[in-house]
C-alpha positions in Angstrom: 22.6 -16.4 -48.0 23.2 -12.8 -46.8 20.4 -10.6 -47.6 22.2 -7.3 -47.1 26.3 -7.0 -47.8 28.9 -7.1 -45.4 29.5 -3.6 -45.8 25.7 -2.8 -44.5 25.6 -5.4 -42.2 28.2 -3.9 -39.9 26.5 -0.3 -40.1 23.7 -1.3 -38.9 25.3 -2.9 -36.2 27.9 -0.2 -35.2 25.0 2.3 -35.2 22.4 -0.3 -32.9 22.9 -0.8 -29.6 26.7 -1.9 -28.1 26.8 -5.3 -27.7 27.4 -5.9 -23.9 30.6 -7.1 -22.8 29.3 -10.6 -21.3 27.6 -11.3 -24.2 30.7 -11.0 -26.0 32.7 -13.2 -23.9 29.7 -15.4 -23.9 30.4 -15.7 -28.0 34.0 -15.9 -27.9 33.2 -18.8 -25.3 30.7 -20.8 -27.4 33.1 -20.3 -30.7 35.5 -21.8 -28.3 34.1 -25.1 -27.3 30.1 -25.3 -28.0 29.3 -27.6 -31.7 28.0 -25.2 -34.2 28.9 -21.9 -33.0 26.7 -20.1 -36.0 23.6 -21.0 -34.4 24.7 -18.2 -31.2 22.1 -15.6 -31.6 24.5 -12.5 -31.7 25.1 -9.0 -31.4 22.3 -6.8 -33.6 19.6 -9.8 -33.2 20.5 -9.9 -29.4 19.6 -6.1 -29.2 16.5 -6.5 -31.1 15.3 -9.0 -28.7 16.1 -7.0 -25.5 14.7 -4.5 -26.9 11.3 -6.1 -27.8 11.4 -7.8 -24.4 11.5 -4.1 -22.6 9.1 -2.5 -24.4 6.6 -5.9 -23.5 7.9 -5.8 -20.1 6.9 -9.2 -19.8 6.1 -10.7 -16.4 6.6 -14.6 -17.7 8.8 -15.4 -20.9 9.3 -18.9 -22.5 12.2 -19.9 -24.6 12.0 -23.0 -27.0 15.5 -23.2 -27.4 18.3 -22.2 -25.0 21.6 -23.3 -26.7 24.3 -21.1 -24.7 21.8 -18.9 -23.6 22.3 -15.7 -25.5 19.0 -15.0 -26.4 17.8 -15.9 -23.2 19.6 -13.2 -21.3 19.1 -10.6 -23.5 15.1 -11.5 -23.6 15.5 -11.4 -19.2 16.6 -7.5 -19.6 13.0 -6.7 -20.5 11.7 -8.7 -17.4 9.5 -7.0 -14.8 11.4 -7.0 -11.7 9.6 -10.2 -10.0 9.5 -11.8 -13.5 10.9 -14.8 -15.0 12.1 -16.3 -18.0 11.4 -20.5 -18.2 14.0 -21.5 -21.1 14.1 -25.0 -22.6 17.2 -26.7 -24.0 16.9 -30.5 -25.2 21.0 -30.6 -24.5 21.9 -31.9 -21.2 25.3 -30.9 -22.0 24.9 -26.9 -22.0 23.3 -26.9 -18.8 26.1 -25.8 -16.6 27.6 -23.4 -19.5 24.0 -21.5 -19.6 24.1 -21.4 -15.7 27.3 -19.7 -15.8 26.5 -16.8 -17.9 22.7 -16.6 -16.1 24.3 -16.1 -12.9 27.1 -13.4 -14.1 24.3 -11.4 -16.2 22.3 -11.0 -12.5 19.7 -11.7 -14.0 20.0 -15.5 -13.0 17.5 -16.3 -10.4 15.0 -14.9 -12.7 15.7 -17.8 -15.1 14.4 -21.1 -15.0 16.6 -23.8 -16.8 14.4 -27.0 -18.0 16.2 -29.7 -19.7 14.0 -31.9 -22.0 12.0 -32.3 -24.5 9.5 -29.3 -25.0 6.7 -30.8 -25.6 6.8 -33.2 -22.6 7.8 -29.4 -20.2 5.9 -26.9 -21.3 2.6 -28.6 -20.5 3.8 -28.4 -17.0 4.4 -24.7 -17.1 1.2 -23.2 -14.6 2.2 -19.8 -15.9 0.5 -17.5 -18.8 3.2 -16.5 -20.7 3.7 -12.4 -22.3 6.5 -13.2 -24.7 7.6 -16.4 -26.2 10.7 -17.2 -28.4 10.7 -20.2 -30.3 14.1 -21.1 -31.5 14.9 -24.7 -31.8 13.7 -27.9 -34.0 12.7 -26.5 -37.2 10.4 -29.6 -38.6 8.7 -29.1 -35.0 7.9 -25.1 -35.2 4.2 -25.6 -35.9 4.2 -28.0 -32.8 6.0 -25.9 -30.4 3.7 -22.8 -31.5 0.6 -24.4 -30.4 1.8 -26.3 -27.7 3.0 -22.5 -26.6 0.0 -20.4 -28.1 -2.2 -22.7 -25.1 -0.3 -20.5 -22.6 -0.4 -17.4 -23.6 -3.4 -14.3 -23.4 -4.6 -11.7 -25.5 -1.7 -9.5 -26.5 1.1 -11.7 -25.9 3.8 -11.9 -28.3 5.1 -15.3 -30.0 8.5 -14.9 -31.9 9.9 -17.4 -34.6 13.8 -17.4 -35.4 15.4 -18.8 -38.5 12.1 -18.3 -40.9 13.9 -17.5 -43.8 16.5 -20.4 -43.4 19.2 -18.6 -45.3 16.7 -18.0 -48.0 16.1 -21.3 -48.9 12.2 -20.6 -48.3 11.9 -19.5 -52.1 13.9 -21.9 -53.8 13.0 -25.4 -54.8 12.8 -27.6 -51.7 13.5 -30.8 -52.3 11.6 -33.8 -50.0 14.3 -35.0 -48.3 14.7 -31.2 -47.1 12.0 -31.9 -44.3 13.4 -28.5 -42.3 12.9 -25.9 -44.9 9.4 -27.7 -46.2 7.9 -27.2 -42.5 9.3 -23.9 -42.5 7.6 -22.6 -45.6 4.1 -24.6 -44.1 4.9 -23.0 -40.8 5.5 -19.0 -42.2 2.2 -20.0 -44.3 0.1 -21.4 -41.4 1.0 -17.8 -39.1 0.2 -15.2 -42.2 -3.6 -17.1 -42.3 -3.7 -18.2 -38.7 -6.9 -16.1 -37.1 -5.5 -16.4 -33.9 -2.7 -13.9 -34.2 -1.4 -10.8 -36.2 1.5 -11.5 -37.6 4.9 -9.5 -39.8 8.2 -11.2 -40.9 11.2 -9.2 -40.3 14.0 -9.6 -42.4 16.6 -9.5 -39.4 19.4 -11.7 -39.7 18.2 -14.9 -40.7 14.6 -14.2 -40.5 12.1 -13.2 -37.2 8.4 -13.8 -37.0 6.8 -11.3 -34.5 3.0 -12.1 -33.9 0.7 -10.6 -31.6 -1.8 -13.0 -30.3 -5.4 -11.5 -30.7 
């Protein structure tokens, strides 16, 4: 579902931020040869997120979710100079792809490749984290937000991609649709969660920003 036309989409993106010219190589090179090119997090989200990581300036980040590692490089630009970003990708296969782009983006020994499953890493992670981005499983959101919630402080900011699932959120779910039904319990569970202070943003295909009290 596209929530705004085409027509408004690309005015709000010619009049944003350029898109930097690694992260468009980046694109052209997951379109190329990565499964499921659509899931890249691209050009206007991309600036939102850098721009959210800068104002933060986060000394620690964590990223449930790496794919190509678009998101994670423009989430490193916010990074305090002696931060780093820990990013988590479950695909063994993308590991050397990420490491490419993390290494010509200079921001690459600031960021911390884990391969794995989340919920086994992140309980290893000593750190206390200032921004998280959860982007990855959707019938496991609820579980990587409390796994991730444990390591953070007051003030820190947890964001959720893909909340409003191409608007499939308010129509009729059915069972068998197991992502879109945690997704709906999951944008539930963080408007009445005490524990945080929370707005949906309807940017691209749905962002959860909430503050942690």
């Amino acid at each position: 579902m596209h929530f705004l036309s085409n027509i408004l989409e690309d005015y709000i993106a010619d009049h944003s931020q350029a898109e930097p010219e690694l992260l468009t190589e980046l694109t052209r090179e997951t379109h190329l040869k990565v499964v499921q090119p659509r899931m890249i997090t691209g050009h206007y989200q991309g600036r939102v997120l850098s721009l959210l990581s800068k104002i933060i300036a986060p000394q620690h980040i964590l990223e449930i979710g790496t794919y190509t590692g678009y998101s994670a490089i423009c989430l490193a630009e916010g990074l305090q100079k002696t931060g780093e970003l820990h990013t988590i990708e479950i695909n063994e296969e993308l590991h050397s792809f990420q490491r490419k782009y993390f290494d010509k983006s200079g921001f690459g020994a600031q960021i911390v490749q884990h391969t794995g499953d989340a919920f086994d890493i992140i309980p290893r992670l000593h750190l206390c984290f200032d921004l998280v981005f959860i982007d990855a499983q959707k019938v496991n959101y609820d579980a990587y937000f409390e796994a991730a919630i444990q390591k953070t402080k007051s003030g820190s900011v947890i964001l959720s991609d893909n909340v409003l699932w191409s608007g499939k959120v308010v129509e009729p779910v059915p069972k068998s649709d197991k992502a879109t039904l945690a997704l709906k319990e999951y944008n539930k569970k963080l408007q009445n969660d005490p524990r945080v202070e929370t707005v949906l943003l309807p940017i691209r295909d749905g962002l959860t920003l909430s503050r942690v009290k």
